[in-house]
C-alpha positions as CSV (number, residue, x, y, z in Angstrom):
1,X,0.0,0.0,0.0
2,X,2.7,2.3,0.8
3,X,4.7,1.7,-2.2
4,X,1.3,2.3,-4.0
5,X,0.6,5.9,-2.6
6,X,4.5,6.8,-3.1
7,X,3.7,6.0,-6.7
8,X,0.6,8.1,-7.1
9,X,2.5,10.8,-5.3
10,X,5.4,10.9,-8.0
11,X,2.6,10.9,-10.6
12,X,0.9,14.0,-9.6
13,X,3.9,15.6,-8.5
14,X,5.0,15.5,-12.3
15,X,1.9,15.6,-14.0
16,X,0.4,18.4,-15.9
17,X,-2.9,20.0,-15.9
18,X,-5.0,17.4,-18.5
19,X,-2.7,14.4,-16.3
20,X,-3.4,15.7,-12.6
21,X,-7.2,15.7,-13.7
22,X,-7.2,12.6,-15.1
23,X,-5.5,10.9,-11.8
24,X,-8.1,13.0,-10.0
25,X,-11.0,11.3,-11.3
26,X,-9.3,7.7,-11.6
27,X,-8.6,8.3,-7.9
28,X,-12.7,9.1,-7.3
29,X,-13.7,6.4,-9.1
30,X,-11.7,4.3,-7.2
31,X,-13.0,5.8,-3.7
32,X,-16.6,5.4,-5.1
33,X,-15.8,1.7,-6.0
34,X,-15.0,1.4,-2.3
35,X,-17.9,3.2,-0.8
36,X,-19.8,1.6,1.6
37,X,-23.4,2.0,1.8
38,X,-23.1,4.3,4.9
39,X,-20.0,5.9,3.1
40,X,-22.5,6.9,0.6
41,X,-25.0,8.2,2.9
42,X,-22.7,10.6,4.6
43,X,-20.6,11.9,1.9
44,X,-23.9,13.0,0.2
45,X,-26.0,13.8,3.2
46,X,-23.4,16.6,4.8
47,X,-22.8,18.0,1.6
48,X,-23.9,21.2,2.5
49,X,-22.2,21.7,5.5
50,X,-18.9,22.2,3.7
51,X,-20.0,25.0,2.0
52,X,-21.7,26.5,4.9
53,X,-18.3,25.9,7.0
54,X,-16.2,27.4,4.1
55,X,-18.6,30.3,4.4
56,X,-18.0,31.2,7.6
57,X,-14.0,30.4,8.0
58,X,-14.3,33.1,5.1
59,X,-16.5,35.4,6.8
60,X,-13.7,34.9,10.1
61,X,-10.6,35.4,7.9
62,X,-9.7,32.4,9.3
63,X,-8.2,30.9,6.1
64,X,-6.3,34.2,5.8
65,X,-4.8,34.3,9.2
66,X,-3.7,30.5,8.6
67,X,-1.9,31.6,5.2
68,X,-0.1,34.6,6.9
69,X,1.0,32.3,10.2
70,X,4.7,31.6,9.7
71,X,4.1,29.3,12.4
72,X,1.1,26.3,13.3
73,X,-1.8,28.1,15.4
74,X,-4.2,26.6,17.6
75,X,-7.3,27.0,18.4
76,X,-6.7,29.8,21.1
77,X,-4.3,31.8,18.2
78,X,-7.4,31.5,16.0
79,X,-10.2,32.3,18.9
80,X,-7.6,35.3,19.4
81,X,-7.1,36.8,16.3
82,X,-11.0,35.9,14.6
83,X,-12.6,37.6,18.1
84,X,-14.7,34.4,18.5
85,X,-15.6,31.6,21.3
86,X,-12.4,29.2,22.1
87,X,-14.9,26.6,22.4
88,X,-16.7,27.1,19.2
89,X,-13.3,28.0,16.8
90,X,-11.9,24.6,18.4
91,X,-14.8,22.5,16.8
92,X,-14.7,24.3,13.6
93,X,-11.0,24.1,13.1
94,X,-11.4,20.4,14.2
95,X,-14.0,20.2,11.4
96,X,-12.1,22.1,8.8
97,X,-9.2,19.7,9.1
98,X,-11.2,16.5,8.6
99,X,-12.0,18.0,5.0
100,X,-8.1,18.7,4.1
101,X,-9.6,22.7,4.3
102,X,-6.8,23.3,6.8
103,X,-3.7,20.9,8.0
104,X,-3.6,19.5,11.5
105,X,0.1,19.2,12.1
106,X,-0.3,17.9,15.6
107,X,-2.8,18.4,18.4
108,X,-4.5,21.2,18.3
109,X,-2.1,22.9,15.8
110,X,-2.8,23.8,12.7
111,X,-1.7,25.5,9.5
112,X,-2.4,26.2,5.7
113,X,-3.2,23.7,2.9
114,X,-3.5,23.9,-0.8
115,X,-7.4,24.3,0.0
116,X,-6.4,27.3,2.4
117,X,-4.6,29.0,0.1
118,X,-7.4,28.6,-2.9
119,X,-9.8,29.2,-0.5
120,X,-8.5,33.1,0.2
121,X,-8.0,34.2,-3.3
122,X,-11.3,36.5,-3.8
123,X,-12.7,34.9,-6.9
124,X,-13.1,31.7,-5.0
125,X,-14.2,33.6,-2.2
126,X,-16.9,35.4,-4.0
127,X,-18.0,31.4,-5.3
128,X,-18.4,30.2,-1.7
129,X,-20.6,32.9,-1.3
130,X,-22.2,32.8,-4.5
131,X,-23.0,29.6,-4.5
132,X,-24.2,29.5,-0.5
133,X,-26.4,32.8,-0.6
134,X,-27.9,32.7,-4.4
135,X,-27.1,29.4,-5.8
136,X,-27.9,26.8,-2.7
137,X,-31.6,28.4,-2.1
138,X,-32.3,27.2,-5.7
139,X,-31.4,23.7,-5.0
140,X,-32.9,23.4,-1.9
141,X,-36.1,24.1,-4.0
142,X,-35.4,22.0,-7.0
143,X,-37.4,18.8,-5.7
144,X,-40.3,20.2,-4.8
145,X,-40.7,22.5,-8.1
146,X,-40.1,19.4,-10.3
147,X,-42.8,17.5,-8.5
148,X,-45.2,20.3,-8.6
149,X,-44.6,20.2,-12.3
150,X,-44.8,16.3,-13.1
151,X,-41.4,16.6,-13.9
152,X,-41.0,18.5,-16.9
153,X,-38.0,19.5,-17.9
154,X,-37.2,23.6,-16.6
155,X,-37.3,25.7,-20.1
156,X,-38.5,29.3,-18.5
157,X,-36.1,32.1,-17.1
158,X,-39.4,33.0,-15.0
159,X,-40.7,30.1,-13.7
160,X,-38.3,28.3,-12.1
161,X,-36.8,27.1,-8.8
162,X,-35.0,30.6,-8.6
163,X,-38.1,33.0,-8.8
164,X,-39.4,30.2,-5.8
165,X,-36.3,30.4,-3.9
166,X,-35.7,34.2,-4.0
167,X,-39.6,35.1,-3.8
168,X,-39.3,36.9,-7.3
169,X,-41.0,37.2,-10.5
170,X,-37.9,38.4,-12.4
171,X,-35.5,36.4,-14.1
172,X,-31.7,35.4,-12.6
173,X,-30.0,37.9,-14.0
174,X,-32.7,40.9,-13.4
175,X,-32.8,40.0,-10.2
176,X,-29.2,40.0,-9.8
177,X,-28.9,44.1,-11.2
178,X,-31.1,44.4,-8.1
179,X,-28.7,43.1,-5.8
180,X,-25.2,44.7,-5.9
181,X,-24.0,42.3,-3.0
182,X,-25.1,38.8,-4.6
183,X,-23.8,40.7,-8.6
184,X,-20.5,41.4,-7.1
185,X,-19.7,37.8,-5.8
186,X,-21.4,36.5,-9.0
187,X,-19.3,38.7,-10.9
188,X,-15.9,37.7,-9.2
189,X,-16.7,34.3,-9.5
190,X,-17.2,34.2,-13.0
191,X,-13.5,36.3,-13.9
192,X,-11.9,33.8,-11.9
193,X,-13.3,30.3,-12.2
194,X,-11.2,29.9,-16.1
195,X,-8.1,32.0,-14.9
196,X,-5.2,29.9,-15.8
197,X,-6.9,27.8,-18.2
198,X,-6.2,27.6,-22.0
199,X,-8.4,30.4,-23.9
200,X,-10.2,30.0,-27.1
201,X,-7.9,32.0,-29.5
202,X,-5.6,29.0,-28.2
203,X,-7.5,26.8,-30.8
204,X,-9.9,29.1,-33.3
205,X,-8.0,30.6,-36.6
206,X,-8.7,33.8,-35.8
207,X,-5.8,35.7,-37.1
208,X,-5.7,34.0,-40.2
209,X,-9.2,34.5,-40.8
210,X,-9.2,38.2,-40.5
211,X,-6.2,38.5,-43.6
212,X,-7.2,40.9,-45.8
213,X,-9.6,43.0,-44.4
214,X,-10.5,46.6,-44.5
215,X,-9.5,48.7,-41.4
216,X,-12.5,50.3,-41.4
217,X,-14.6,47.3,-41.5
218,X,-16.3,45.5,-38.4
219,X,-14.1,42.6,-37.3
220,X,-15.0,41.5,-34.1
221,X,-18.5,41.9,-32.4
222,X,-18.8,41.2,-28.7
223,X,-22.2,40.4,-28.4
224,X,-22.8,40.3,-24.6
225,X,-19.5,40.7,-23.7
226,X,-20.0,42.2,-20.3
227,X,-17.3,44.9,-20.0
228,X,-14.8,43.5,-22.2
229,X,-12.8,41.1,-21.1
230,X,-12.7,38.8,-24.1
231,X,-12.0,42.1,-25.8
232,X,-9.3,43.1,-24.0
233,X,-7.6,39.5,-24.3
234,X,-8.2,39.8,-28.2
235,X,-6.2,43.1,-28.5
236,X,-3.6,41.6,-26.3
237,X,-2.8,38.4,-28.4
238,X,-3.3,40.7,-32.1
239,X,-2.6,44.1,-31.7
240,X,-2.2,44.4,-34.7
241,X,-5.4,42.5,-36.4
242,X,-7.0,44.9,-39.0
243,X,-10.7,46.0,-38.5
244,X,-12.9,47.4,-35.6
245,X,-13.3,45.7,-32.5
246,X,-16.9,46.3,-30.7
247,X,-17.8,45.3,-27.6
248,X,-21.8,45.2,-27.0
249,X,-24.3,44.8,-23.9
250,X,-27.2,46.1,-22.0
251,X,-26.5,50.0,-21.6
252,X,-26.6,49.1,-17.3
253,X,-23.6,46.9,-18.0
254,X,-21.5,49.5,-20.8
255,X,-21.8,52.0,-18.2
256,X,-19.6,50.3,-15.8
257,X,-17.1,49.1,-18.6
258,X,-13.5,50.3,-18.6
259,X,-12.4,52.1,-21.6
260,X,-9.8,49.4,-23.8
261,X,-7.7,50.8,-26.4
262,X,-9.2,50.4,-29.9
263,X,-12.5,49.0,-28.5
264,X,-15.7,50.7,-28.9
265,X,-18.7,50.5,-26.7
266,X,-22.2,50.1,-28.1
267,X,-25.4,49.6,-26.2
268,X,-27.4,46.7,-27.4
269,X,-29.9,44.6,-26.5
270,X,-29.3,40.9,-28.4
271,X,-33.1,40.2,-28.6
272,X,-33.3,42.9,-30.6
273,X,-31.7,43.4,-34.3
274,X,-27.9,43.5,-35.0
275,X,-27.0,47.2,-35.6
276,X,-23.5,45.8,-37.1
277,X,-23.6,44.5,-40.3
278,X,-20.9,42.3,-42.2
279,X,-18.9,41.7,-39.3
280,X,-16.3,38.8,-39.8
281,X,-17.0,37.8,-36.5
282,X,-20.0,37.7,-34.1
283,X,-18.9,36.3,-31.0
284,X,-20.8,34.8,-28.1
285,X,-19.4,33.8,-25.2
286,X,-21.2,32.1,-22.4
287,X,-24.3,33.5,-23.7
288,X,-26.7,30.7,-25.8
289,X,-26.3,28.6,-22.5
290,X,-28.3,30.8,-20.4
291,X,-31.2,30.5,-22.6
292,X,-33.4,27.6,-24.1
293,X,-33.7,26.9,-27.6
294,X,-36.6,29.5,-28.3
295,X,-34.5,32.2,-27.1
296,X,-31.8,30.7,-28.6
297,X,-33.2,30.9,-32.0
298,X,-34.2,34.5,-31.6
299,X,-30.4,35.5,-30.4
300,X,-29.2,33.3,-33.6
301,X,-31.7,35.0,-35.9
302,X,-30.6,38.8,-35.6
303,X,-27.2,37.7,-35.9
304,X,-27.8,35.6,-38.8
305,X,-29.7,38.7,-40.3
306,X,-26.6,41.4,-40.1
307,X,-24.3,38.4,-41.2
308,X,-22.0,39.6,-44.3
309,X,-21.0,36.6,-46.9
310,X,-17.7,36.3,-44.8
311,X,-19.4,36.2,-41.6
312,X,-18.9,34.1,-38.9
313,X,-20.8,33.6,-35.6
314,X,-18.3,32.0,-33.0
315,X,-20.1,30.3,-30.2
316,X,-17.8,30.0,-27.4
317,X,-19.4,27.4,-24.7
318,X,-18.9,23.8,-23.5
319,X,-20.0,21.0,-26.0
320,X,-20.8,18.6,-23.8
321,X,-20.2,14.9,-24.9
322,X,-22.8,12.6,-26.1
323,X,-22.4,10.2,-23.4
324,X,-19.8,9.6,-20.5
325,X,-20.0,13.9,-19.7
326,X,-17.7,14.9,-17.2
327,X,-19.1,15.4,-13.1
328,X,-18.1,19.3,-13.3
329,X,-20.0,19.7,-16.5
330,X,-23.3,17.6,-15.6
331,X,-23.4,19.7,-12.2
332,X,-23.4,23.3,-14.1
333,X,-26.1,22.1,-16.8
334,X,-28.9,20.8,-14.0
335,X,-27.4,24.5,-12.3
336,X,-28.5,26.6,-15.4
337,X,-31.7,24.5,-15.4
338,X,-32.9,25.4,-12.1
339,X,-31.4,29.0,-12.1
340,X,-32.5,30.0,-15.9
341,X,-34.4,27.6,-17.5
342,X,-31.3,26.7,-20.0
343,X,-29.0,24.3,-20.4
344,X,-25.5,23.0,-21.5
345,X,-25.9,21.1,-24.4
346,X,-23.9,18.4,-26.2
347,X,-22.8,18.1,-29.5
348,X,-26.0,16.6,-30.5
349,X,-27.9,19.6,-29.4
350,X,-25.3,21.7,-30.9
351,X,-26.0,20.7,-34.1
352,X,-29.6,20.2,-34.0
353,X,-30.1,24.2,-32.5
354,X,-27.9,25.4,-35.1
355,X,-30.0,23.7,-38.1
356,X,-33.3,25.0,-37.0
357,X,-31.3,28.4,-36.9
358,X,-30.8,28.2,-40.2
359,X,-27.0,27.8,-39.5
360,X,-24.2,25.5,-40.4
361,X,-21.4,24.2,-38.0
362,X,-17.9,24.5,-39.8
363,X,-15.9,23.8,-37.1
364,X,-15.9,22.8,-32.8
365,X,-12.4,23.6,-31.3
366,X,-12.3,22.3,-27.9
367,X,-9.9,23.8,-25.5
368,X,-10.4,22.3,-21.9
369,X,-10.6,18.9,-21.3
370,X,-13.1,18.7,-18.8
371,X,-15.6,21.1,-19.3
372,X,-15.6,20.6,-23.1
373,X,-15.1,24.7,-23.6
374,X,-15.5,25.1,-27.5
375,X,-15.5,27.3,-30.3
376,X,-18.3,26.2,-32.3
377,X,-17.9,28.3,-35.8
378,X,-21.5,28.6,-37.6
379,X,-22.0,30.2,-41.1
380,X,-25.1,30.1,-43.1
381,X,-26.6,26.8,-44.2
């Protein structure tokens, strides 16, 4: 046994990113294989608690004191420096450690581990509380919504477990302009849950698409593109690229977006028609997977519209395999079920949207392993 875990140790010690995931999940499926009945029982049962734990070591700084310590702390240190009961830090702490959040070195001591250290960057932050304060609610809500509805499948941004969870009529992301608290961790969240990761001008053509073109004409649309991130990574990796670059959202949004050389803003509304016309490319990122297919098809339709005969829409979002999908991807697509009413589609669904569109799929460039993110390139059928 020992010789065993020495060997799994040098693995993920030299492994890269697509290896170290790969021994990750061999190593679950091997724990699952394992599982007792019981084991089963109270792995899914206290779920929850993890999250709420995590929640409040954040709210303590607690994983922050641990990371600045140059030396193991106990429980006192920590009652100490957090302003809380002995009694009660000394039962989360012990709690903590069980989960590998924090290292027990020896009694009653304890110091930082990898989780720590994730746990206190604010992105990841921002998802604990995310995902405790706005996301959670939802699934505590998700049985009893099904049932009420026989079990349909959720295709409504306004009638969902969200609107029952957070006593609303207005759709996720409405609601969410409504609450600067729950947008901020949202938005935190989302910057910094791919940081690190390969991008999608790792895989799509782009530069060798745009050749030739006038530098007056529209190259890149950002349809939805928040406040320009994709934008910004664009004129960072082609600086040089000939053609306008336009970044595009809901006017509430462009207000708030930092100015980025050789980027204009424009307010726009992607329900409505494309104002740009004969732009090489109309990108979409993150955005069809919020929506079901009849929204979908209306997004697709304007866009298809303003489309120039070297136009391309470029769909960047996960492409979800036909069968044997990934744990982290099957989680978010039952998540933008409940929350929105959308989904995470596979390749089948892919293609089958895209055709009632009235589109044509040239090309699916994955770039992460796991999550199946894609560029999906689409041109008139």
């Amino acid at each position: 046994m020992d010789e065993a875990l020495a060997h799994l140790k040098s693995l993920a010690s030299t492994a890269d990113g697509t290896a170290r995931k790969k021994l990750l999940d061999s190593l679950r499926d091997l724990q699952l294989s394992l599982e007792t009945p019981n084991d089963t029982i109270n792995r899914i049962a206290y779920l929850p608690l993890q999250l709420a734990a995590a929640h409040i070591s954040i709210d303590l700084d607690l994983f922050g004191i641990l990371v600045r310590s140059d030396a193991p702390l106990s429980s006192g240190d920590l009652a100490t420096r957090t302003g809380t009961d002995p009694a009660f830090i000394s039962r989360l702490a012990r709690y903590l450690a069980s989960f590998r959040m924090i290292n027990e070195v020896s009694e009653d001591r304890y110091t930082a581990s990898n989780a720590t250290r994730a746990l206190t960057k604010p992105g990841f932050e921002s998802a604990i509380r995310h995902h405790l304060n706005t996301i959670n609610p939802v699934y505590q809500c998700l049985p009893s919504f099904l049932a009420a509805n026989k079990y349909t499948n959720i295709a409504s941004s306004t009638q969902s477990p969200f609107q029952t969870a957070h006593l609303t009529p207005l759709p996720a992301f409405l609601w969410l302009q409504q609450q600067p608290q729950a947008l901020h961790w949202f938005g935190q969240w989302m910057a910094a849950q791919r940081d690190g990761m390969p991008t999608w001008l790792n895989v799509y053509p782009l530069e060798a698409q745009a050749a030739g073109l006038d530098p007056q004409a529209p190259l890149f649309v950002d349809v939805g593109g928040g406040i320009g991130h994709q934008c910004q990574l664009l004129k960072q990796t082609y600086p040089n690229l000939p053609g306008r670059v336009i970044l595009q959202d809901l006017p509430q949004t462009i207000e708030h977006a930092p100015p980025i050389d050789g980027v204009s803003q424009q307010a726009h509304d992607f329900f409505t028609p494309q104002p740009v016309t004969g732009a090489r490319f109309y990108y979409l990122r993150n955005i069809l997977h919020d929506y079901p297919d009849e929204r979908c098809l209306l997004i697709l339709k304007h866009l298809k519209d303003a489309m120039g005969k070297d136009s391309v829409i470029v769909i960047d979002d996960m492409v979800l395999q036909d069968s044997g999908a990934h744990w982290q991807a099957t989680q978010l697509d039952l998540t933008m079920m409940a929350c929105l009413g959308a989904m995470e589609r596979t390749r089948k669904q892919w293609y089958a949207l895209l055709e009632a569109a009235g589109l044509r799929i040239v090309g699916i460039h994955t770039y992460t392993e796991i999550l199946r993110d894609s560029v999906i390139a689409a041109v008139p059928a």
